[in-house]
NUTIFI-351200 format. One record per atom (N, C-alpha, C, O): residue in three letters; z, y, x. Coordinates in steps of 0.1 Angstrom, whole numbers, plus 5000, padded with zeros to 4 digits. Layout:
BEGIN
AlaZYX...
***
This chain:
BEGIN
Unk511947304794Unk511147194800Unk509847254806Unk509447214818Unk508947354797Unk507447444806Unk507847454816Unk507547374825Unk508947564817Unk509647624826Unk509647534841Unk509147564852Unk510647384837Unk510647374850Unk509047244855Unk508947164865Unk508447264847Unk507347194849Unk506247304859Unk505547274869Unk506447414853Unk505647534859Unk506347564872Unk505747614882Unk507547534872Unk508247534889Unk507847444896Unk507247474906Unk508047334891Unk507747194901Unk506047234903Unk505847254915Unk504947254896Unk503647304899Unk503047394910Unk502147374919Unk504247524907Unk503847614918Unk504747574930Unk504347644940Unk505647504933Unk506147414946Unk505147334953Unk505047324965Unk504147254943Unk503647134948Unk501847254957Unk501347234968Unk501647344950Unk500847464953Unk501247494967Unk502347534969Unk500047484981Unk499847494993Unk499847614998Unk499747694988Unk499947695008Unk500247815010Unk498447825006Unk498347874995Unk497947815009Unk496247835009Unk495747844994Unk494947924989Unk496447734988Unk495747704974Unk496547834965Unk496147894955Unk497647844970Unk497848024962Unk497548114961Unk497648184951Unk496948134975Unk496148234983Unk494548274975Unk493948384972Unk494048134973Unk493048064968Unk493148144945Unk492448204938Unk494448074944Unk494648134931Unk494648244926Unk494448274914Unk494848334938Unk495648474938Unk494248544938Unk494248654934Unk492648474944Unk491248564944Unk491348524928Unk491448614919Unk491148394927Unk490548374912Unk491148454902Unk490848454890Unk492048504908Unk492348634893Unk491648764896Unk492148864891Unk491048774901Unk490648924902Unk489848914895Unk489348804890Unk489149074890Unk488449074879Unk487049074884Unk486949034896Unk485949124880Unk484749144884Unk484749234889Unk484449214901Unk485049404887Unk485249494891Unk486049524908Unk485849604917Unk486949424908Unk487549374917Unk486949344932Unk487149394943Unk485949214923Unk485249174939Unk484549204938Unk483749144946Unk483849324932Unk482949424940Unk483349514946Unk482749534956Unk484449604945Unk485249674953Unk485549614967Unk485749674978Unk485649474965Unk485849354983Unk484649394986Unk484349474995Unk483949354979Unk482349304986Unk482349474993Unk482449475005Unk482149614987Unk481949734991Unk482649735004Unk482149745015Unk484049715002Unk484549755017Unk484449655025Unk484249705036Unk484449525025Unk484049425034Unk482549495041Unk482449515053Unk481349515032Unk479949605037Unk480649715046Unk481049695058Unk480749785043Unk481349935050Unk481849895060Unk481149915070Unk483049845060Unk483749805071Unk483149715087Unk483649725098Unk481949605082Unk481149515087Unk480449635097Unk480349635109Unk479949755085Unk478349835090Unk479049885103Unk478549875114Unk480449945100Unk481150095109Unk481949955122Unk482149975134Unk482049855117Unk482549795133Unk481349685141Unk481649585148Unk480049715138Unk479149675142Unk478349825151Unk477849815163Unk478349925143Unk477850065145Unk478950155144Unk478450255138Unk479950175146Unk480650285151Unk480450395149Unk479250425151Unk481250505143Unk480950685151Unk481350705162Unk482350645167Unk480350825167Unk480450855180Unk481850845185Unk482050795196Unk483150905175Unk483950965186Unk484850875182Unk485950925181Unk484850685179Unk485350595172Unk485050465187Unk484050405190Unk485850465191Unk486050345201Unk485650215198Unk486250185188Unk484850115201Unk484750005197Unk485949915186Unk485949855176Unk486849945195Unk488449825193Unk488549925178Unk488549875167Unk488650055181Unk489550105165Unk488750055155Unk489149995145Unk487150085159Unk486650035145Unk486449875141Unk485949835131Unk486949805149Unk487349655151Unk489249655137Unk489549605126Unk489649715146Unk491049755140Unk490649795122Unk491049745112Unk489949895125Unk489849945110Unk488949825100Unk489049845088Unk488149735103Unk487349655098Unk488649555096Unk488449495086Unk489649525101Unk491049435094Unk492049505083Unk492549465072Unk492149615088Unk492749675084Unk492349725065Unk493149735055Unk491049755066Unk490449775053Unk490249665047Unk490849675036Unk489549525050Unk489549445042Unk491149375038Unk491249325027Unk492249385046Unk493749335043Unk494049415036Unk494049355025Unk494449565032Unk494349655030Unk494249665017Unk495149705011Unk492749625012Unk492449634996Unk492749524990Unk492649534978Unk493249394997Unk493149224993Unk494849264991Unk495349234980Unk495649324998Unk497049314994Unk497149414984Unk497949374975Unk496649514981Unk496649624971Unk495649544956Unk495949594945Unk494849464955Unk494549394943Unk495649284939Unk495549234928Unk496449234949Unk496949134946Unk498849174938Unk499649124930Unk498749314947Unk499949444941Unk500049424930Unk501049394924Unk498849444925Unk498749534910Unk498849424900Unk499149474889Unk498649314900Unk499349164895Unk500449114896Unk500949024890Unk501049184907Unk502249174909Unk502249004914Unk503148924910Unk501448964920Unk501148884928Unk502148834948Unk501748844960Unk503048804943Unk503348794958Unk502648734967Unk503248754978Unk501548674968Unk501048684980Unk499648794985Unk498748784993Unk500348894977Unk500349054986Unk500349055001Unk499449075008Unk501549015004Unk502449005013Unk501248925026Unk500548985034Unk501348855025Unk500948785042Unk499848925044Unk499948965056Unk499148995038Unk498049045039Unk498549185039Unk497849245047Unk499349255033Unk500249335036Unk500749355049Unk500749475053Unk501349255058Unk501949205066Unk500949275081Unk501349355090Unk499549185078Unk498249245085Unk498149335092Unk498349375103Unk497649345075Unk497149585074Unk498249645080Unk497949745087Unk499949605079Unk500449725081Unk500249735098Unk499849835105Unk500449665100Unk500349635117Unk499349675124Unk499549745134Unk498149625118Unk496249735125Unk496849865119Unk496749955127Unk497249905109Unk496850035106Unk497850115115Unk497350225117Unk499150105121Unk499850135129Unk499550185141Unk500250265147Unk497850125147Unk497350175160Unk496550285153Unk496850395152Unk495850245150Unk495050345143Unk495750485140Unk495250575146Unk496750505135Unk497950645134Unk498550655145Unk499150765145Unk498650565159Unk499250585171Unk498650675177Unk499050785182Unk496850605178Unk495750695184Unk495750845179Unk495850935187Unk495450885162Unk495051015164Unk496551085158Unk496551175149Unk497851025165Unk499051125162Unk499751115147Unk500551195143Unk499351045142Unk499351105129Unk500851025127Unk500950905124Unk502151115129Unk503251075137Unk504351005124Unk504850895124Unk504351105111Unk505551065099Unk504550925093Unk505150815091Unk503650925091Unk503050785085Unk503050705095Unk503850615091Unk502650685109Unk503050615114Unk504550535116Unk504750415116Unk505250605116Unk506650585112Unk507150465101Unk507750355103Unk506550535089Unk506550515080Unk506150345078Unk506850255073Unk504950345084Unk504150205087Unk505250065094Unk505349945090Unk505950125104Unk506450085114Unk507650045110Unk508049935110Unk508250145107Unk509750155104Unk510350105089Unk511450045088Unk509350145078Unk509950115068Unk508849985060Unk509249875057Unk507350025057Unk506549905055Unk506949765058Unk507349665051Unk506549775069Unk507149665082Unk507949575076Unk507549475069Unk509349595078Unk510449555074Unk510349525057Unk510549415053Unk510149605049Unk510149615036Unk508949505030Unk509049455019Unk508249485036Unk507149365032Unk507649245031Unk507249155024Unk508649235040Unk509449115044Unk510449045025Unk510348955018Unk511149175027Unk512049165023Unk511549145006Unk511949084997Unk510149235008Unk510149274991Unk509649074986Unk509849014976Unk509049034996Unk508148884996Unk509448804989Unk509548734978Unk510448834997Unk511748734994Unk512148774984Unk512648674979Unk512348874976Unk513348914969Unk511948904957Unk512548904947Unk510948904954Unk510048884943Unk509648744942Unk509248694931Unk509948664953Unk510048504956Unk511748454942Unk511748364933Unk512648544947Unk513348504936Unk514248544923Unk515448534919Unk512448624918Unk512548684907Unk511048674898Unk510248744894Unk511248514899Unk509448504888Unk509348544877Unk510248584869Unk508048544874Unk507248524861Unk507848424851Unk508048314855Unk508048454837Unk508748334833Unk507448224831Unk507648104831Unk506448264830Unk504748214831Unk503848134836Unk503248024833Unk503948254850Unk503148254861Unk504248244871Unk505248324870Unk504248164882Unk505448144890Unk504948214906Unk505748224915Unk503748254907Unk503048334913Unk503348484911Unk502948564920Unk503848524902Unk504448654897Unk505548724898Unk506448644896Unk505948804899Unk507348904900Unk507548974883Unk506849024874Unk508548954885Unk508849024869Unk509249164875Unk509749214885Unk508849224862Unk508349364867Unk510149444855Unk510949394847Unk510049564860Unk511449634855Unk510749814854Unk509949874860Unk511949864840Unk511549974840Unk512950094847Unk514150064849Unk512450194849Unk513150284854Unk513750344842Unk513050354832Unk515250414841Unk515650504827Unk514950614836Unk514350624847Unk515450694826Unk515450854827Unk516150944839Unk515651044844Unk516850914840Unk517650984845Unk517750874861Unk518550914869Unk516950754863Unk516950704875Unk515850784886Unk516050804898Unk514650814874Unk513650874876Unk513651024877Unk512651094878Unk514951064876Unk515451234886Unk515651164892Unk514651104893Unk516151134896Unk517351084914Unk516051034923Unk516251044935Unk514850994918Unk514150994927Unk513351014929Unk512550974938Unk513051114920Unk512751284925Unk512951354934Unk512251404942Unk514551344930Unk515551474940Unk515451394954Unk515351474963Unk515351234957Unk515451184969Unk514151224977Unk514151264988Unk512951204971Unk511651234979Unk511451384985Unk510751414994Unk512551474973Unk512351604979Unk512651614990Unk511951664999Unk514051564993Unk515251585003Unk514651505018Unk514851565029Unk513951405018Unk513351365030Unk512551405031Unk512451455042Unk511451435023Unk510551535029Unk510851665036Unk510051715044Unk511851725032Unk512051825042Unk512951775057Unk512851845067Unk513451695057Unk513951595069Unk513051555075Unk513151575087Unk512251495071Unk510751455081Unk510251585086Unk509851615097Unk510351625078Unk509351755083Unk510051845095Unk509451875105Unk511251875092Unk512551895102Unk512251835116Unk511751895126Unk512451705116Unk512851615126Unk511351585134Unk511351555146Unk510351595129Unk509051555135Unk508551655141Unk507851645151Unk509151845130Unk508651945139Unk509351955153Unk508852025162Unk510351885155Unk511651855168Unk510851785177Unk510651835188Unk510551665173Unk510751545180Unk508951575187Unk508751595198Unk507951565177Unk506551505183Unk506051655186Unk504951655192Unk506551795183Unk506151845188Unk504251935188Unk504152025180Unk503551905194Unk502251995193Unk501551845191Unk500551845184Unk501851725196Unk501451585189Unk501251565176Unk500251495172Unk502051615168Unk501651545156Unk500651675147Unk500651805148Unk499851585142Unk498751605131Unk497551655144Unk496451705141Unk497951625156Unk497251685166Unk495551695158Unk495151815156Unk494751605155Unk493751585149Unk493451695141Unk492351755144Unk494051725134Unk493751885124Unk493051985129Unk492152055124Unk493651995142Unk492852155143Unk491252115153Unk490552175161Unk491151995149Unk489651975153Unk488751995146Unk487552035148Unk489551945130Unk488551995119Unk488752115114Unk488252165104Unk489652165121Unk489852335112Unk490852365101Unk490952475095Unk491852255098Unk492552235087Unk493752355092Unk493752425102Unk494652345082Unk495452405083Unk496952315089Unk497452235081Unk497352335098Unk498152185105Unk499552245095Unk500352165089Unk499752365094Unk501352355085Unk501752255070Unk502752195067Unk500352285063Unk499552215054Unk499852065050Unk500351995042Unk498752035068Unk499151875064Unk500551825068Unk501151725064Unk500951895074Unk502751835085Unk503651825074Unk504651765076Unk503351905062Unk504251905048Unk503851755041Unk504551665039Unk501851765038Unk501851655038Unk501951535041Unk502351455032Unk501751505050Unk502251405057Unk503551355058Unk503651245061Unk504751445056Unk505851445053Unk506351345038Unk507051245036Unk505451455029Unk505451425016Unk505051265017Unk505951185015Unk503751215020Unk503651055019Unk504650985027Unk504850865025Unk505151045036Unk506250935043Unk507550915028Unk508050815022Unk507751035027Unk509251035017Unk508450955006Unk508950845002Unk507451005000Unk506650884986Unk506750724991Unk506950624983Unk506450705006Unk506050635005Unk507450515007Unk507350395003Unk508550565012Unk509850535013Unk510250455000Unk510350334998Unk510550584990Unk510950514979Unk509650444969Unk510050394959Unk508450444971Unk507450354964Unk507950234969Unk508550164961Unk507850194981Unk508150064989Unk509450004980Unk509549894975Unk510450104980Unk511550014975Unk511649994961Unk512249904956Unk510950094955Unk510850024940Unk510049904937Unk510249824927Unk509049894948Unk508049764947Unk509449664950Unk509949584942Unk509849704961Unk510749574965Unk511849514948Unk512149414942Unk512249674949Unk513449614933Unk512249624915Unk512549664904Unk511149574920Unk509749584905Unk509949644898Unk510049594886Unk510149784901Unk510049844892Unk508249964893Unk507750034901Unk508049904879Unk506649964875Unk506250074880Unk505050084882Unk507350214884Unk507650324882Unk506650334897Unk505750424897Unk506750264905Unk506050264917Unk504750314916Unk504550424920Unk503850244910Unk502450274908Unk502350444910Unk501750484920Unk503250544896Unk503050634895Unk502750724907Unk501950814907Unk503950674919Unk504150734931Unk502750704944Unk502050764951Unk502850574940Unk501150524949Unk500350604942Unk500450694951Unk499850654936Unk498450714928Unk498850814933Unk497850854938Unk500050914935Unk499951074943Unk500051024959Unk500251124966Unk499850954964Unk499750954974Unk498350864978Unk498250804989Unk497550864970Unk496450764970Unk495350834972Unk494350814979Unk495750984959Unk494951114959Unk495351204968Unk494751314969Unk496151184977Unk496351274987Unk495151214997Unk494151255003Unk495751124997Unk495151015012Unk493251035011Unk492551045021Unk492751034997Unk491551044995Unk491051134998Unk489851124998Unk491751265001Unk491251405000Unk491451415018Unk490651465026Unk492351355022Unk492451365040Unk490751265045Unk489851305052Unk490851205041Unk489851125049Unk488851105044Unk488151005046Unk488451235033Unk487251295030Unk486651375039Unk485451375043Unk487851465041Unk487751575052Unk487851555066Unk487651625076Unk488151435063Unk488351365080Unk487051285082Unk486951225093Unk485751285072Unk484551225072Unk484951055080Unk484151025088Unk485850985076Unk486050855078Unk485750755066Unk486450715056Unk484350725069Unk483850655055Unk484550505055Unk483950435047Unk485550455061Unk486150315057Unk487250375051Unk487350365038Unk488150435058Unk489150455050Unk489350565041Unk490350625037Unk487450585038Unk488050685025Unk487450575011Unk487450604999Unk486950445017Unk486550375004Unk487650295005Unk488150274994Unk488450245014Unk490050225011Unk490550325002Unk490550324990Unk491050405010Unk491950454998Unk491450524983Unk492150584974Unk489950484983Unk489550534967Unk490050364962Unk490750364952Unk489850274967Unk489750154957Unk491550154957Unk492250144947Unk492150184971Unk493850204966Unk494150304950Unk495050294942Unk492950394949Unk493550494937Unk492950434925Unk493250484914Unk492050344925Unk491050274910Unk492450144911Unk492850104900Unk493150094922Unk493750014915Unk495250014918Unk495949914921Unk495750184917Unk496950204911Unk497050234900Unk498150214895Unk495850304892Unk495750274880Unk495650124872Unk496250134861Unk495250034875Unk495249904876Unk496949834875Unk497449774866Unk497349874886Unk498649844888Unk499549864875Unk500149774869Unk499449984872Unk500550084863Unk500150024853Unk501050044844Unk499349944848Unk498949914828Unk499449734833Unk500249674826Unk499149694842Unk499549544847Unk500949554848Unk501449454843Unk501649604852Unk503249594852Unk503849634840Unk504749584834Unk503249734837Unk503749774824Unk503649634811Unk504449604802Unk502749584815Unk502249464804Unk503449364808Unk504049304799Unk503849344823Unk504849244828Unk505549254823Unk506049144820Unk506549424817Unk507449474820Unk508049444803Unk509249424801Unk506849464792Unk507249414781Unk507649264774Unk508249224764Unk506749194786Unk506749044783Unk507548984786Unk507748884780Unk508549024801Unk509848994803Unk511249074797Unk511849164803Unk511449054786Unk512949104779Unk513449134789Unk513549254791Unk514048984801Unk515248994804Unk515049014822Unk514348934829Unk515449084826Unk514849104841Unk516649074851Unk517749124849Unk516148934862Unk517648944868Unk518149144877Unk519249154883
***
């Protein structure tokens, strides 16, 4: 009887007033991390760097604030992630168009994209037995967690293959402006496309295991666009790594409280 009282509740719940529900769970720590990048993001698309086009830093000012609002709403395992997920993936797509940055873009385009869609629907019908705002969360065995392992290995050297082919003296073009080592990042960058492949699909099938893979790729991302002196999206992706840790203890808590996972 809760059960379907808490259904008929979150049905009669407006797309807005979820949206609406989904802030009031954040914690304190939370909406100061908004408040930070919403600042940041405001200062750099009002004032610009020099070699930053008006429109990108427009782009990057949605892109950051959608950005950290779908990645807080993640880590609750919150489906309405998604509309705002949906966003970011889309601004942040130009943004990787402009400076080359060829396997993440991809990545953004080809697998995000589509996978946001799907993951909305398929955590739509797999609630919380609780909170009907929720995804029930699932653990990985042992031996699921080789195999996708061995899978991230295996595309990353395929990306890496196929993009040294395809994009040519294009991709990571950016690098040798700052002096980096382009073999370096073209591996990297490889590596977050393949992480970022199968993170996506374990978010999509909830399993917790995801977090682990966002946080190496959270710490990668932090260390590029330190060095890339891009002060938006290096306080993006620091609050992406304060709340993959966040994520990982919140699913985990999901993961014990639902016995039975469809």
């Amino acid at each position: 009887m809760d059960g379907l009282m808490r259904e008929s509740e979150e049905k009669n719940l407006g797309f807005f007033r979820k949206i609406g529900k989904a802030f009031r769970s954040l914690k304190w720590y939370e909406i100061v991390m908004c408040v930070i990048m919403l600042a940041i993001s405001i200062y750099y698309a009002v004032l610009p760097q020099e070699d930053t086009p008006r429109w990108l830093a427009i782009i990057n000012f949605i892109s950051g604030l959608c950005g950290i609002i779908c990645v807080f709403f993640t880590a609750k395992a919150n489906r309405m992630n998604f509309p705002f997920a949906v966003v970011n993936t889309s601004v942040f797509m130009i943004y990787l168009a402009y400076f080359g940055i060829w396997a993440t873009f991809w990545l953004e385009a080809v697998v995000y994209f589509p996978m946001n869609i799907i993951s909305w629907v398929n955590w739509y019908r797999h609630k919380d037995d609780e909170d009907k705002l929720l995804a029930k969360s699932k653990v990985l065995k042992w031996w699921q967690s080789l195999i996708v392992i061995l899978i991230i290995l295996a595309i990353t050297v395929f990306v890496h293959l196929a993009l040294s082919f395809l994009a040519g003296n294009t991709w990571m073009r950016f690098a040798t402006q700052f002096g980096w080592n382009v073999s370096v990042m073209k591996w990297l960058d490889s590596a977050i496309f393949a992480i970022g492949i199968v993170a996506i699909g374990l978010e999509a099938l909830r399993y917790k295991e995801q977090y682990v893979w966002w946080l190496i790729t959270d710490v990668i991302a932090v260390a590029q666009y330190v060095l890339k002196k891009d002060p938006v999206y290096v306080t993006k992706k620091a609050i992406y790594l304060v709340e993959a840790l966040v994520g990982i203890k919140n699913w985990s808590s999901l993961a014990k409280k639902n016995k039975t996972n469809e």
